[in-house]
Backbone and ligand atoms as CSV (ligand in chain L), in Angstrom:
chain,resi,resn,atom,element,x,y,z
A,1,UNK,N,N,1.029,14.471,-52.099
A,1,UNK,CA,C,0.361,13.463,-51.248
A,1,UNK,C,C,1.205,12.178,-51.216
A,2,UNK,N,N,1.236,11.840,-50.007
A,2,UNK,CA,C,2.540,10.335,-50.015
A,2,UNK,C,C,1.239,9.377,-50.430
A,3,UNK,N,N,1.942,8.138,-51.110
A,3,UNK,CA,C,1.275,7.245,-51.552
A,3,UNK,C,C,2.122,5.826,-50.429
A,4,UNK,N,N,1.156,5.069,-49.391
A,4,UNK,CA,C,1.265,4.033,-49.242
A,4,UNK,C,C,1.224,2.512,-49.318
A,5,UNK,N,N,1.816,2.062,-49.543
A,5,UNK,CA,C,1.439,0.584,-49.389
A,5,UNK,C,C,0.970,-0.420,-48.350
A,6,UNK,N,N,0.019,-1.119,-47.725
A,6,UNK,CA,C,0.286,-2.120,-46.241
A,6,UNK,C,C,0.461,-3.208,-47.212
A,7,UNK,N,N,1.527,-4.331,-46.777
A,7,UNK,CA,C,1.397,-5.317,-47.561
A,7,UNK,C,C,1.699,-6.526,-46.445
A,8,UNK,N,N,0.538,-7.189,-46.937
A,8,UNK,CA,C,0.722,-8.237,-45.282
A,8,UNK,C,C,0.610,-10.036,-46.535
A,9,UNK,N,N,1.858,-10.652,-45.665
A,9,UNK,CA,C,1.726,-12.483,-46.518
A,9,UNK,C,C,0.880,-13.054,-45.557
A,10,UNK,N,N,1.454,-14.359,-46.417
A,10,UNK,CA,C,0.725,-15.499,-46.131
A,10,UNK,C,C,-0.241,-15.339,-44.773
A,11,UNK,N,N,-1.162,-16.162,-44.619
A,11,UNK,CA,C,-1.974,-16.683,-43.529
A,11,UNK,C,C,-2.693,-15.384,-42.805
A,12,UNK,N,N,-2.310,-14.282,-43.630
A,12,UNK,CA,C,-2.523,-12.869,-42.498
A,12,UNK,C,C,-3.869,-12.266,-42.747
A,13,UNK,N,N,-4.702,-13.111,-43.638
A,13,UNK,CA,C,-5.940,-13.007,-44.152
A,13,UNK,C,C,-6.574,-13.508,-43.076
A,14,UNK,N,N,-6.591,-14.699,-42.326
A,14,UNK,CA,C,-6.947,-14.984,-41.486
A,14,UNK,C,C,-7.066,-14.729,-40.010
A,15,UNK,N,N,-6.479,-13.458,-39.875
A,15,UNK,CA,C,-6.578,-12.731,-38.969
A,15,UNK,C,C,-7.845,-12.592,-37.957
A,16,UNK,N,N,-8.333,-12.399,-36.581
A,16,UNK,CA,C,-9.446,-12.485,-35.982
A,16,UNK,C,C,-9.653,-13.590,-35.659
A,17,UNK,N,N,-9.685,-15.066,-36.478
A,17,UNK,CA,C,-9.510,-16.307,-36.332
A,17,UNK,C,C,-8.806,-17.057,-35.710
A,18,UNK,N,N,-7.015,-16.707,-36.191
A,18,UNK,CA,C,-6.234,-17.213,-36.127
A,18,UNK,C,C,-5.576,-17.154,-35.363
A,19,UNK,N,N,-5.198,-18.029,-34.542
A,19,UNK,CA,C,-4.255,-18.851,-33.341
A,19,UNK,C,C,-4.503,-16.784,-31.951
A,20,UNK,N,N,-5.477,-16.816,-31.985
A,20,UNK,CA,C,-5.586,-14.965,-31.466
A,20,UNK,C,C,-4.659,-14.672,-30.215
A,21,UNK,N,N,-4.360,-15.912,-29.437
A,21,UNK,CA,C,-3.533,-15.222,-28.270
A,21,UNK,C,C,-2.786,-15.025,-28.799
A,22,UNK,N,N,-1.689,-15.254,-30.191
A,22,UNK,CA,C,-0.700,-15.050,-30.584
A,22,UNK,C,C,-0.809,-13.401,-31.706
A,23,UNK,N,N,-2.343,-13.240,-32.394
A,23,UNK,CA,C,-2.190,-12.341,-33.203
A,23,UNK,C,C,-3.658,-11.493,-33.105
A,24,UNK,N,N,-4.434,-11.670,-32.149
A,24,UNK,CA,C,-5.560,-11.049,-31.644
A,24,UNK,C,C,-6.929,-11.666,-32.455
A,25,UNK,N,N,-7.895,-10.092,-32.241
A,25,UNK,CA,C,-9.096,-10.696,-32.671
A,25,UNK,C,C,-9.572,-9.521,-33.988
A,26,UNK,N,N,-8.886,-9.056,-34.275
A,26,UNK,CA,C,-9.146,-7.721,-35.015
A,26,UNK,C,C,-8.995,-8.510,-36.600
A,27,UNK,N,N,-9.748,-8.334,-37.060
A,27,UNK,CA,C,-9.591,-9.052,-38.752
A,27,UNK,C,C,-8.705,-8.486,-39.908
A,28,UNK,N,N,-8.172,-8.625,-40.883
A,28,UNK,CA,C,-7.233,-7.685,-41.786
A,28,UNK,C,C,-8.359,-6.618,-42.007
A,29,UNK,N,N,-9.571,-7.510,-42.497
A,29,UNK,CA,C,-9.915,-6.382,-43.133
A,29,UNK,C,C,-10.025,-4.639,-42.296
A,30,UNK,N,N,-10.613,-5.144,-41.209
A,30,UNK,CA,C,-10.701,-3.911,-39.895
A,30,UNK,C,C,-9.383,-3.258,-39.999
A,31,UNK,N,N,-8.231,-3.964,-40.296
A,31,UNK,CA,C,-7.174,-3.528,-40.424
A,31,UNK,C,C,-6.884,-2.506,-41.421
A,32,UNK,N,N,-7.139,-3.140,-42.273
A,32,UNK,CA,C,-7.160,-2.140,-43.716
A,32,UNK,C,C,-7.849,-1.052,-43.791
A,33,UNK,N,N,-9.664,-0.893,-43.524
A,33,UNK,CA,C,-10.093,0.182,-43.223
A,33,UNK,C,C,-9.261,1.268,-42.627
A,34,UNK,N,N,-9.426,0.696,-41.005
A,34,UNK,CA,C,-9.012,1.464,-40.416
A,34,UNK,C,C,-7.689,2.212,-40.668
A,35,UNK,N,N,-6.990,1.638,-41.197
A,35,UNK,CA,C,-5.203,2.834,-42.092
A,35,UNK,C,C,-5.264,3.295,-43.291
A,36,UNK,N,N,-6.520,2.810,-43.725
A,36,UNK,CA,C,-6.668,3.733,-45.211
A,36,UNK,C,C,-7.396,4.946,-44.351
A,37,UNK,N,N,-8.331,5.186,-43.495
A,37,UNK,CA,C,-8.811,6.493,-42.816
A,37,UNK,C,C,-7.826,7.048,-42.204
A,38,UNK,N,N,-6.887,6.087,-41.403
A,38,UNK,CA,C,-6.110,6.980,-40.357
A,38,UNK,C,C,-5.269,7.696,-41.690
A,39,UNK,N,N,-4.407,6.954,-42.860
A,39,UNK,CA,C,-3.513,7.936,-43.867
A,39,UNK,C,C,-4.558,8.753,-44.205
A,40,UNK,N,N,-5.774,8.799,-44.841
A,40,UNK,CA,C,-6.372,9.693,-45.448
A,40,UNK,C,C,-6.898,11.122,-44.931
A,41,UNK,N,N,-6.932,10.788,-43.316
A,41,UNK,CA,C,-6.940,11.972,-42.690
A,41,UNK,C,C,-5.731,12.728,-42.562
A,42,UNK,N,N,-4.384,12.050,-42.712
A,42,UNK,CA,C,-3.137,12.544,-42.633
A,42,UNK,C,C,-2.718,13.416,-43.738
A,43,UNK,N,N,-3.776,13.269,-45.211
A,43,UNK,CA,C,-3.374,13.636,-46.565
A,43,UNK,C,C,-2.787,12.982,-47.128
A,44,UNK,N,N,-2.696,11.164,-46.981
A,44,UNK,CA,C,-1.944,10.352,-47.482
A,44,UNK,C,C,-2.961,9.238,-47.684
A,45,UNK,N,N,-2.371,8.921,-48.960
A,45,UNK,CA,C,-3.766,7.708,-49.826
A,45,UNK,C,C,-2.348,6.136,-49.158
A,46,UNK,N,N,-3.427,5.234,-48.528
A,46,UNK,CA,C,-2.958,3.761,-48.695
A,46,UNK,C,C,-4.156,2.519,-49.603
A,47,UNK,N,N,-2.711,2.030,-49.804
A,47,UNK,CA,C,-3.591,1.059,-50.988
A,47,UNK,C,C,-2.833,-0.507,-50.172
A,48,UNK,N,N,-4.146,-1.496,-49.995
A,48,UNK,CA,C,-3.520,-2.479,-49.750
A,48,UNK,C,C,-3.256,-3.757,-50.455
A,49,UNK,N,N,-3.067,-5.024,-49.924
A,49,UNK,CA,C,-2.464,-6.087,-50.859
A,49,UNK,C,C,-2.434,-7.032,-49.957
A,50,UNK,N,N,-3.075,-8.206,-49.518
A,50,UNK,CA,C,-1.978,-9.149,-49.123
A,50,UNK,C,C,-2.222,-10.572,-49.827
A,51,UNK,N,N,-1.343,-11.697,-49.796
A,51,UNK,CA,C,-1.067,-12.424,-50.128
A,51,UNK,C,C,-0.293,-13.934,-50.292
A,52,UNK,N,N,-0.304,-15.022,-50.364
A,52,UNK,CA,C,0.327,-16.067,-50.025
A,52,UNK,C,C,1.390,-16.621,-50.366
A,53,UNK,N,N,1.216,-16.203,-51.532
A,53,UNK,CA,C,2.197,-16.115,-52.697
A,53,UNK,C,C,3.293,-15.631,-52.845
A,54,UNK,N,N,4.782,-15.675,-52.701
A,54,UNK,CA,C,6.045,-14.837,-52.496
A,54,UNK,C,C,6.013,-14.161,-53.714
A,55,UNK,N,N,5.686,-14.851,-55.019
A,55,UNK,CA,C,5.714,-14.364,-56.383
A,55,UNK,C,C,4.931,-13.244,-56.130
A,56,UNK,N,N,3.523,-13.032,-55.800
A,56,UNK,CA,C,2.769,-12.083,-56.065
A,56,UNK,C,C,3.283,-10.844,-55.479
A,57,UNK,N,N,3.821,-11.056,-54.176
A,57,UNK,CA,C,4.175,-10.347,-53.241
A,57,UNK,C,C,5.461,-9.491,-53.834
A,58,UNK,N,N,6.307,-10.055,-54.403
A,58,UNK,CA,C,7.499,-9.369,-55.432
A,58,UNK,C,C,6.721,-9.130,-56.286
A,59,UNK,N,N,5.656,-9.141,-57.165
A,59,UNK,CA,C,5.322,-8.794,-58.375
A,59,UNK,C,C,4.570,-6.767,-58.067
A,60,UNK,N,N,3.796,-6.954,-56.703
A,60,UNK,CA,C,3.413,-6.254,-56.072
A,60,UNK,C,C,4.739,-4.799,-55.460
A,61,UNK,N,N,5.549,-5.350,-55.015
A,61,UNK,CA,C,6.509,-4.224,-54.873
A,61,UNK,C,C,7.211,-4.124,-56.111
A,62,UNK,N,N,7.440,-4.600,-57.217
A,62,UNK,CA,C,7.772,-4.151,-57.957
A,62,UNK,C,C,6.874,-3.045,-58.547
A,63,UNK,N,N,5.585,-3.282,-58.575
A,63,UNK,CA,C,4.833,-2.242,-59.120
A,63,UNK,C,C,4.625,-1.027,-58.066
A,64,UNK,N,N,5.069,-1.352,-56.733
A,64,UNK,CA,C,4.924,-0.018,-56.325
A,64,UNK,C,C,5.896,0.946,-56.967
A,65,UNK,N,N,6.612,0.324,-56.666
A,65,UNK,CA,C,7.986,1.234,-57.525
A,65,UNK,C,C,7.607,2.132,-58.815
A,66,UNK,N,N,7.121,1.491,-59.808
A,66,UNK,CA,C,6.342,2.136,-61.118
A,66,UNK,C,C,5.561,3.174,-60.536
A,67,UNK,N,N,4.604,2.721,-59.488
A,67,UNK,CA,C,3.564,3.445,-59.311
A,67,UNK,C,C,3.668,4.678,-58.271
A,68,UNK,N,N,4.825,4.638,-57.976
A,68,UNK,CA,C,5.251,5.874,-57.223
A,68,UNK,C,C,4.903,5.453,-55.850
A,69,UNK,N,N,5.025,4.492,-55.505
A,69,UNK,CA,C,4.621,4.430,-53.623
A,69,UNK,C,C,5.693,4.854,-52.655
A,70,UNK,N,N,5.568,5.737,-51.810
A,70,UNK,CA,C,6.584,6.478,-51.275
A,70,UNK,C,C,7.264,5.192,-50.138
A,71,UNK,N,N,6.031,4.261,-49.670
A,71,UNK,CA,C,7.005,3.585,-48.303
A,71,UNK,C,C,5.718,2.540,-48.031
A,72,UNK,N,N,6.068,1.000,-47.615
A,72,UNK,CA,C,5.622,0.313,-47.363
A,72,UNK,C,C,5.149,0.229,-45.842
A,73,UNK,N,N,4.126,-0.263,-45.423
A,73,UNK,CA,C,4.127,-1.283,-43.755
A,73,UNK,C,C,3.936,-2.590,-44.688
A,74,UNK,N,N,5.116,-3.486,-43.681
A,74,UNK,CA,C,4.883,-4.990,-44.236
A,74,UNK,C,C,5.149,-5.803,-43.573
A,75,UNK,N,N,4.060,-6.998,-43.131
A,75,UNK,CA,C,3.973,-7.938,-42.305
A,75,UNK,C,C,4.410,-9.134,-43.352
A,76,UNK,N,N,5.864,-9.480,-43.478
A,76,UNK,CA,C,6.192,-10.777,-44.489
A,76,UNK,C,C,5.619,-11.907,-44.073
A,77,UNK,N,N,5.432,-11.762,-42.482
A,77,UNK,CA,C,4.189,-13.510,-42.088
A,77,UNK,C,C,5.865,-14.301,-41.971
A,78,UNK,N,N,5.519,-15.173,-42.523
A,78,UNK,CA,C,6.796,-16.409,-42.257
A,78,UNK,C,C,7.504,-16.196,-42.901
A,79,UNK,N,N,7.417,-15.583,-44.117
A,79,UNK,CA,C,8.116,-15.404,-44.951
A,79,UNK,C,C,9.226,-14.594,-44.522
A,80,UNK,N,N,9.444,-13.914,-43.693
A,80,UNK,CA,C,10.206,-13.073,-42.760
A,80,UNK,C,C,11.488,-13.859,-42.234
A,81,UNK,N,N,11.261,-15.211,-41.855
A,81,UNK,CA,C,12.410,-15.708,-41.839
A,81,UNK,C,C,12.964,-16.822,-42.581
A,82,UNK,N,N,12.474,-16.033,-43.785
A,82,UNK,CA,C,12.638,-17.563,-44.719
A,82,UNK,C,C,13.051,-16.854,-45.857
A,83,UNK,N,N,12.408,-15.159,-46.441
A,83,UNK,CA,C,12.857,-14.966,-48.063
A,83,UNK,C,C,13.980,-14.294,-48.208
A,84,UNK,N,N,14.757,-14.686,-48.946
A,84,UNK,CA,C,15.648,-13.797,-49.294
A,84,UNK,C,C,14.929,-13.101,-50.950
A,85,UNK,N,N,14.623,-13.528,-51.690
A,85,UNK,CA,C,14.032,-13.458,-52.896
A,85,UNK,C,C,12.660,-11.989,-52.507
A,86,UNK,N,N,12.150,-11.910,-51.560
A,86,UNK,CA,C,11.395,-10.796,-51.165
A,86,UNK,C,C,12.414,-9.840,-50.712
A,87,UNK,N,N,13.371,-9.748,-49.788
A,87,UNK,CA,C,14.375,-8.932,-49.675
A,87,UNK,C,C,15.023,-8.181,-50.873
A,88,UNK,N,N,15.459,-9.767,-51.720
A,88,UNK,CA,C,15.991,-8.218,-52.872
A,88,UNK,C,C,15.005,-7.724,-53.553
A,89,UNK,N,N,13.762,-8.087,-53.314
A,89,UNK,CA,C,12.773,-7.580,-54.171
A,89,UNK,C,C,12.494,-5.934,-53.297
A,90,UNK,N,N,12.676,-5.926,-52.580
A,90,UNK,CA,C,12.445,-4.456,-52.111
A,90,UNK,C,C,13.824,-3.966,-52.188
A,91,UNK,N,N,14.988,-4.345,-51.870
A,91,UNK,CA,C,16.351,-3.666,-52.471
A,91,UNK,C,C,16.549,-3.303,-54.010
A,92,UNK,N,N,15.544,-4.080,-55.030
A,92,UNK,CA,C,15.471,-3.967,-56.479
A,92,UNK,C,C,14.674,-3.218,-56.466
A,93,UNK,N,N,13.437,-2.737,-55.937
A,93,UNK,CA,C,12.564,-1.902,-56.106
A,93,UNK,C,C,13.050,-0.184,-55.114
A,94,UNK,N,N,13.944,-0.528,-54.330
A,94,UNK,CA,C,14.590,0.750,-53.624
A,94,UNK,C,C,13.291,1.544,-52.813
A,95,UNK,N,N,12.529,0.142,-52.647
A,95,UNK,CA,C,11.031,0.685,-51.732
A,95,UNK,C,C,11.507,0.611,-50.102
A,96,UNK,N,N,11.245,1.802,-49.388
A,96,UNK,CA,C,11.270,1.777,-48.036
A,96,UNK,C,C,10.369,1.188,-47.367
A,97,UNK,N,N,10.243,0.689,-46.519
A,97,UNK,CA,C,9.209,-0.006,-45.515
A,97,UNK,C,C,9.581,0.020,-44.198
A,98,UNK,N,N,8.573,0.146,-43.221
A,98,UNK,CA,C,8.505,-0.352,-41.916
A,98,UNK,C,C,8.069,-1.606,-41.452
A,99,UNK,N,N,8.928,-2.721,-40.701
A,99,UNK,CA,C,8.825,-4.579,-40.705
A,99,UNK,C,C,7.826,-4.404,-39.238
A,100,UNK,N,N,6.331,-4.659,-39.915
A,100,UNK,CA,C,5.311,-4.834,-38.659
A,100,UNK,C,C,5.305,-6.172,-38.116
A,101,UNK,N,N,4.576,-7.153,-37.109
A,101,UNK,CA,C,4.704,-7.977,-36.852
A,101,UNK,C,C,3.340,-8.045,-35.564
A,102,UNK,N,N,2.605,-8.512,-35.900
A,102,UNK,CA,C,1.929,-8.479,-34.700
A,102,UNK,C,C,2.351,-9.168,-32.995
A,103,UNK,N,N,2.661,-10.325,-33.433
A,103,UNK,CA,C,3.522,-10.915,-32.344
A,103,UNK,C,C,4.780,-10.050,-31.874
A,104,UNK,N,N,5.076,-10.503,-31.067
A,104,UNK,CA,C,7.011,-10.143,-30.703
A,104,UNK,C,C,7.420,-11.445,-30.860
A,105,UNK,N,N,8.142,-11.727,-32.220
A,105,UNK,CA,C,8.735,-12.382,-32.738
A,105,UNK,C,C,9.886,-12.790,-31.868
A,106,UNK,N,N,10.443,-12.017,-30.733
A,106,UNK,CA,C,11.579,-12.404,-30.152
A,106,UNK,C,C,11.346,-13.106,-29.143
A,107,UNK,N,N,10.003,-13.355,-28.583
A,107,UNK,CA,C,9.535,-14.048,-27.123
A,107,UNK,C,C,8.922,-15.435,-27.993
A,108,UNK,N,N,9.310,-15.830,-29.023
A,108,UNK,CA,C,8.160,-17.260,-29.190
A,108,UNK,C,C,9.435,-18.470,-29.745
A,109,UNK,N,N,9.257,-19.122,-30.979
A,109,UNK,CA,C,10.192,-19.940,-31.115
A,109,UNK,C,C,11.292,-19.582,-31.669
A,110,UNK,N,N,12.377,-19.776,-31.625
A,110,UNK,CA,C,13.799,-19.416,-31.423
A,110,UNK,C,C,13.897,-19.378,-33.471
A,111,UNK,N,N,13.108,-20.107,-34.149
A,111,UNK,CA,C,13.487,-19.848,-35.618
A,111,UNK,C,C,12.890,-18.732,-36.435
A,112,UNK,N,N,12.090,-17.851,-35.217
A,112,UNK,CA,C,11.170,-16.738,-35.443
A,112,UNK,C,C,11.781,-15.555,-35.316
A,113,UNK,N,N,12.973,-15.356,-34.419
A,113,UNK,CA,C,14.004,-14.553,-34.353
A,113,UNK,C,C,14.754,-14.067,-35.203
A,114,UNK,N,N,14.814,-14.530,-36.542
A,114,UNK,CA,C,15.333,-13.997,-37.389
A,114,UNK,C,C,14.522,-13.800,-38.549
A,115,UNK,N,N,15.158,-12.615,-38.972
A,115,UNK,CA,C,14.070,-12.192,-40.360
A,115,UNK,C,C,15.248,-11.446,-40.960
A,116,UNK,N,N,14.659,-11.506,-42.434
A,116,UNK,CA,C,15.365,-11.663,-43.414
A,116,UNK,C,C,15.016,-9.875,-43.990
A,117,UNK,N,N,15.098,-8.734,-42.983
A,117,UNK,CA,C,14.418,-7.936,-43.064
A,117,UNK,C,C,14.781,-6.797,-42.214
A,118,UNK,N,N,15.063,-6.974,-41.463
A,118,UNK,CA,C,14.853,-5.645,-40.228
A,118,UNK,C,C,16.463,-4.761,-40.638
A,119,UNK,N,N,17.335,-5.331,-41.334
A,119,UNK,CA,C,18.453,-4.941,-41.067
A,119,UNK,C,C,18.344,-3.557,-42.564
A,120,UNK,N,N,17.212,-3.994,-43.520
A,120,UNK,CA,C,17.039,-2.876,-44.365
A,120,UNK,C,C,15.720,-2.416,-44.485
A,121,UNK,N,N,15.048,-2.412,-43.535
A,121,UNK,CA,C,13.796,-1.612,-42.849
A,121,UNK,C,C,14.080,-0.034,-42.018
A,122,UNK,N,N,13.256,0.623,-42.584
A,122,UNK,CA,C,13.469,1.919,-41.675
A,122,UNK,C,C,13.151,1.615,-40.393
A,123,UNK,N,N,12.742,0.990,-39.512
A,123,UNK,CA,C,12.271,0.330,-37.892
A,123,UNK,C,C,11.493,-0.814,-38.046
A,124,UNK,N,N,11.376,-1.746,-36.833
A,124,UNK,CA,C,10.567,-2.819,-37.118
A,124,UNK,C,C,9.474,-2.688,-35.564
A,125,UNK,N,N,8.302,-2.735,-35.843
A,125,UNK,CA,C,7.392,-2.846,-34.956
A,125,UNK,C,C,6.806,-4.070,-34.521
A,126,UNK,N,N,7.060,-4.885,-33.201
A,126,UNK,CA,C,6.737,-5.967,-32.915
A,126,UNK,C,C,5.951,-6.192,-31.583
A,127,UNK,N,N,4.931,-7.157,-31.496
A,127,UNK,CA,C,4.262,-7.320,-30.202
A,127,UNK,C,C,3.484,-6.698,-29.609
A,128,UNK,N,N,2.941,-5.384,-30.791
A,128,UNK,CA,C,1.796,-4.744,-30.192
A,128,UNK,C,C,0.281,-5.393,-30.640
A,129,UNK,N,N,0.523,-6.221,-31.622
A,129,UNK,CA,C,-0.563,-6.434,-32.351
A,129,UNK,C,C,-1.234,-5.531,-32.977
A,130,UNK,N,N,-2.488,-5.520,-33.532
A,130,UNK,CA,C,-2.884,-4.306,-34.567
A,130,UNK,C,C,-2.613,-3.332,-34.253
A,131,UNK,N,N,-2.384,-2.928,-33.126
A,131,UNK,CA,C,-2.016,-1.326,-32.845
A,131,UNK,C,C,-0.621,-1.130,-33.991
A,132,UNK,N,N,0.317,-2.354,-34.038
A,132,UNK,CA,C,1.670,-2.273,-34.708
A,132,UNK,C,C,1.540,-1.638,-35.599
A,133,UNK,N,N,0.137,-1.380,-36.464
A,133,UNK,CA,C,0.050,-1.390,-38.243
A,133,UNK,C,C,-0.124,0.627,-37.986
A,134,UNK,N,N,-0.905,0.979,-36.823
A,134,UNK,CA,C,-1.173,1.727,-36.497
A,134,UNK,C,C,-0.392,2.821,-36.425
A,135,UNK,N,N,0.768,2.248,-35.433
A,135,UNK,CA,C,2.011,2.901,-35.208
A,135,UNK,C,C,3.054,2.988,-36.419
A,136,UNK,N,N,3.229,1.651,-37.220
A,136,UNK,CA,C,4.060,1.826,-38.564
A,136,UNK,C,C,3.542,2.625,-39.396
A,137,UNK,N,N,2.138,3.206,-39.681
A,137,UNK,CA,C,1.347,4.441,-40.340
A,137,UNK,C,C,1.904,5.709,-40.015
A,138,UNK,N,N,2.110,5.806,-38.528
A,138,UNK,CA,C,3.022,7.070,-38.154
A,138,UNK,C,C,4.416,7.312,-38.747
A,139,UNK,N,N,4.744,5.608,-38.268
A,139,UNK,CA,C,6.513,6.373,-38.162
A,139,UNK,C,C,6.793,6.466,-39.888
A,140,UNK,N,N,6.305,6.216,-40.800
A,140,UNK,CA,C,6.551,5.657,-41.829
A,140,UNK,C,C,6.095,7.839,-42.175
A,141,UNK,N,N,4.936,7.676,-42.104
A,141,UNK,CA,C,4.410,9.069,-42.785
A,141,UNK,C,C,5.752,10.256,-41.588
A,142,UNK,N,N,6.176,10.370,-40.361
A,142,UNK,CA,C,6.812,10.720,-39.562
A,142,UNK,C,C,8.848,10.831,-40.813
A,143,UNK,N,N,8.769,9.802,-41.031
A,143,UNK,CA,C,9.951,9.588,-41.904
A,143,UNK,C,C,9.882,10.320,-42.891
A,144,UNK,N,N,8.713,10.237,-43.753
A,144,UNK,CA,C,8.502,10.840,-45.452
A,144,UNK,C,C,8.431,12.538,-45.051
A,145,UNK,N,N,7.788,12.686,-43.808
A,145,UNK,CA,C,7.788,14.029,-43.061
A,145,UNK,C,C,8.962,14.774,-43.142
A,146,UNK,N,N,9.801,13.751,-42.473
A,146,UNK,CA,C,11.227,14.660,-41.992
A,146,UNK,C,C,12.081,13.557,-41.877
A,147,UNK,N,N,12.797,13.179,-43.310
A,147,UNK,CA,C,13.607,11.882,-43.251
A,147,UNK,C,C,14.798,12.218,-42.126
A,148,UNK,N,N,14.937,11.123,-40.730
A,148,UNK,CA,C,16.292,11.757,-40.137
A,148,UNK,C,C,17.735,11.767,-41.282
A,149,UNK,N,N,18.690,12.263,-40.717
A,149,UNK,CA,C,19.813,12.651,-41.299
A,149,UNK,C,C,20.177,11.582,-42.262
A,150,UNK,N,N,20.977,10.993,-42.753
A,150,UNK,CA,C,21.626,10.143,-43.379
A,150,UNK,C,C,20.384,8.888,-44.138
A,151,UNK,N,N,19.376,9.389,-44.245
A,151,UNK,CA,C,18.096,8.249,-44.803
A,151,UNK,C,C,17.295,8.591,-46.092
L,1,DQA,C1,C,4.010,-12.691,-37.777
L,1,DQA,C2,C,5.077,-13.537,-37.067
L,1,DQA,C3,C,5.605,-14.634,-37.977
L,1,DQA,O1,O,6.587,-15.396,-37.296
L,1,DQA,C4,C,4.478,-15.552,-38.393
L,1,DQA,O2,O,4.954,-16.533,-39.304
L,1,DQA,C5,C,3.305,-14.834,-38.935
L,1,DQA,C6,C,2.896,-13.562,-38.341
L,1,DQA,C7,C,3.357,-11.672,-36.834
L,1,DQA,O3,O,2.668,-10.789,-37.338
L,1,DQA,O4,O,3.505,-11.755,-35.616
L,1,DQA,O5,O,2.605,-15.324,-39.821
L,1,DQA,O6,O,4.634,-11.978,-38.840
């Protein structure tokens, strides 16, 4: 059975609330439900996490690692173009992930364009909004399925 992680930062608690033309109306938590059923019907357990904290957030993939988690979805929030310290924390932990994003990070402000991330992500999903978390559930379990060639 693959074991997942969703791990969403800062401010992403506030979801449904928050600024919605930019990140909708759907709440984390709806979020979370709903991909712990969609993996569990797949034969795959997700466990979630999120958090404000960069510390917690490295303390957290480090323990996936221990705990056997086959592959992340992870919304870093701002932190995306700002950590390097979360980066090697998943290069130290040798955890795979898919970089969700509810927005399309590439249509808004020009310092949002870069993330500290996509270049050691198995794909990055942007601008669908919750559907994103939806679709990174696939490609992620799609990967652990049938890793393509060289991955
Ligand atoms: C975000 C985009 C980030 O630029 C922003 O800081 C967020 C959310 C998104 O899901 O679209 O907090 O990651």
């Amino acid at each position: 059975m693959h074991k997942l992680l969703l791990l969403n930062g800062p401010n992403l608690n506030r979801l449904g609330a928050r600024e919605p033309t930019h990140y909708g109306r759907t709440t984390l938590s709806d979020i979370e439900t709903r991909l712990r059923e969609r993996a569990g019907a797949r034969g795959a357990e997700l466990v979630a996490f999120q958090s404000h904290s960069e510390s917690a957030l490295i303390e957290r993939i480090h323990a996936a690692a221990e705990e056997g988690v086959d592959a992340a979805l992870f919304n870093p929030a701002a932190f995306t173009h700002t950590s390097v310290a979360l980066r090697d924390a998943l290069l130290a932990a040798d955890l795979r992930f898919v970089e969700v994003h509810l927005s399309n990070i590439h249509a808004r402000e020009p310092f949002r364009r870069h993330s500290y991330f996509s270049d050691i992500a198995l794909g990055v999903i942007s601008g669908f909004g919750a559907l994103g978390y939806d679709l990174a559930l696939d490609a992620a379990l799609a990967h652990l399925e049938s890793p393509p060639e060289g991955n």
